[in-house]
KOLSE-438239 format. One record per residue (C-alpha): residue in three letters; x, y, z. Coordinates in steps of 0.2 Angstrom, whole numbers, always signed. Example, Ala and Ser with C-alpha at 12.3 -4.5 7.8 and 13.67 -1.06 7.14 Angstrom:
REM KOLSE-438239
<'ALA'; <+62; -22; +39>>;
<'SER'; <+68; -5; +36>>;
REM end
This chain:
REM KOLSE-438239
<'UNK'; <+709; +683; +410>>;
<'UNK'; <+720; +673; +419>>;
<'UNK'; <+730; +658; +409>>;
<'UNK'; <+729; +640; +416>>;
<'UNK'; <+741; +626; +419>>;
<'UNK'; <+738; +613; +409>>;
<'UNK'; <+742; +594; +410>>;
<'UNK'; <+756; +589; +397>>;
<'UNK'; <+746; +575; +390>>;
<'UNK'; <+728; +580; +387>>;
<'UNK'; <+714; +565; +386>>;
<'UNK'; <+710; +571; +369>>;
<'UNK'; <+719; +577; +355>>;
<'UNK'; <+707; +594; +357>>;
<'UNK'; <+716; +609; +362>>;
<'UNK'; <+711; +615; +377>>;
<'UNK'; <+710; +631; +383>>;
<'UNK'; <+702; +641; +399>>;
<'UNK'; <+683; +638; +402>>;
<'UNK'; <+673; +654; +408>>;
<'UNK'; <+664; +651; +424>>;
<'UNK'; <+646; +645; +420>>;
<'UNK'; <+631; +651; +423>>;
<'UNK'; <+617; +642; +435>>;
<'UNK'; <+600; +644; +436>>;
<'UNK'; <+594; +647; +454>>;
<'UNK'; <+583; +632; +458>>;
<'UNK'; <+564; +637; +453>>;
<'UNK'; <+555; +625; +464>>;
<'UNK'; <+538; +619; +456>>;
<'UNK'; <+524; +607; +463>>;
<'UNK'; <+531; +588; +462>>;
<'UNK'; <+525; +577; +452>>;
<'UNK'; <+523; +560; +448>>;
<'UNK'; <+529; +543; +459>>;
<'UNK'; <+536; +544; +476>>;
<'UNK'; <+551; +536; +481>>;
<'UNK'; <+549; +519; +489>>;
<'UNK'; <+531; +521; +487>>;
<'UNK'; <+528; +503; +491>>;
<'UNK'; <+538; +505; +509>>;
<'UNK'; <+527; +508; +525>>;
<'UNK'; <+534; +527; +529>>;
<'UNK'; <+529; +526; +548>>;
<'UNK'; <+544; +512; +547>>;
<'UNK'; <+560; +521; +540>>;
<'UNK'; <+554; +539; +538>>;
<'UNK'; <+566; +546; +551>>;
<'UNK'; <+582; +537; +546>>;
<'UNK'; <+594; +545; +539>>;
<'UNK'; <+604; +540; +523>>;
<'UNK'; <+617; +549; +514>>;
<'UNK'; <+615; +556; +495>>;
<'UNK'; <+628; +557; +482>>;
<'UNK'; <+629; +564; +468>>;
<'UNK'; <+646; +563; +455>>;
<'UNK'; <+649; +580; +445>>;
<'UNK'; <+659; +566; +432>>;
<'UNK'; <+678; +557; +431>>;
<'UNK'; <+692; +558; +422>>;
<'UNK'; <+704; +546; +418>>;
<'UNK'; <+724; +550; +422>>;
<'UNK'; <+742; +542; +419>>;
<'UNK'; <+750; +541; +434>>;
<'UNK'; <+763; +555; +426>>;
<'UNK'; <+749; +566; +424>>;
<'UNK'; <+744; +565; +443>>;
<'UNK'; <+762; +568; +447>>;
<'UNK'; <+762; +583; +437>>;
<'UNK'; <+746; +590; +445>>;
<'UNK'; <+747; +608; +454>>;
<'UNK'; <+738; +624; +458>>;
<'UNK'; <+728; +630; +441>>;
<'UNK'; <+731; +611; +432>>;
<'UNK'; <+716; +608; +422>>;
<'UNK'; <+708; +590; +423>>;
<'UNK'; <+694; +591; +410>>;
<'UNK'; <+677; +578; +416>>;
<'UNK'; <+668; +567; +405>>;
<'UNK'; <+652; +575; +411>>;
<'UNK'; <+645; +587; +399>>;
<'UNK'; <+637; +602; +405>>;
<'UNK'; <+617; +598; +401>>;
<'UNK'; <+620; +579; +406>>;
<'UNK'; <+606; +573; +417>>;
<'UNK'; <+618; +568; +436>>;
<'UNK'; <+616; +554; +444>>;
<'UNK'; <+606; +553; +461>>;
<'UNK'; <+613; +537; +473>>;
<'UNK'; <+611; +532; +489>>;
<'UNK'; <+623; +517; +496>>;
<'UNK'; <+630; +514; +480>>;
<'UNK'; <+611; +512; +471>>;
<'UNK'; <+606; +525; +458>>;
<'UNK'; <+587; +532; +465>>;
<'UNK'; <+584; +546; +454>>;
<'UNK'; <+594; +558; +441>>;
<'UNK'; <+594; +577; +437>>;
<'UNK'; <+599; +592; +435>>;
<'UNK'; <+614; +603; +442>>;
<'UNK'; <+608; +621; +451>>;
<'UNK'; <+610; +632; +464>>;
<'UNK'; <+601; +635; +478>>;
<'UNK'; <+603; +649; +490>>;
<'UNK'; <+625; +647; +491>>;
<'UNK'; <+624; +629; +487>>;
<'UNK'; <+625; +617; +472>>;
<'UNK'; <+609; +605; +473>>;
<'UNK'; <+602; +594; +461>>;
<'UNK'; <+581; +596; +452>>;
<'UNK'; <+577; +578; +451>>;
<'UNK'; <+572; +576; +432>>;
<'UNK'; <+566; +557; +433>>;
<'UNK'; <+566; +542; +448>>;
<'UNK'; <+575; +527; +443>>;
<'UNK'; <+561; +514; +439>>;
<'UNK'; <+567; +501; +452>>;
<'UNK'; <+569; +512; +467>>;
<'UNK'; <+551; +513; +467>>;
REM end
């Protein structure tokens, strides 16, 4: 097991110590259910535009020091745990939230629920 640099001032009084790489699930694809997104939007209108997706793995909040101090094997610790539900948005608006998983050699995300006013 390799050690870790880690920053001189942690966020929280834990101690903090390696993580071991975590295991996905490879996406299981099933039958959608429930609403569509923009159900109430005539699809002939918009369907081939394209629109770019985000989703944030978490943040972290740094002293200016502990930026200055970053380097190879530095370990900056996310507020995102690792069952938390990740947020789907599109220009800046929420649309849906779910899951993290890989999917062939990519992360992608299983959308758990569709936020109530994007439909």
């Amino acid at each position: 097991m390799s050690e870790h640099a880690v920053l001189e001032s942690s966020p929280t009084d834990e101690q903090t110590a390696p993580i071991e790489a975590v295991e996905l699930e490879p996406a299981t694809p099933e039958a959608p259910t429930g609403s569509t997104l923009f159900h109430g939007v005539n699809p002939a209108i918009v369907e081939g535009l394209h629109v770019k997706a985000h989703v944030a793995l978490g943040q972290a909040s740094l002293t200016v020091k502990e930026l200055f101090n970053l380097k190879e094997n530095s370990l900056v610790p996310l507020d995102t745990l690792t069952d938390d539900l990740l947020e789907l948005t599109v220009d800046g608006h929420k649309v849906a939230r779910g899951r993290l998983v890989i999917q062939g050699d990519r992360f992608g995300i299983e959308v758990v629920d569709v936020a109530a006013d994007a439909v």
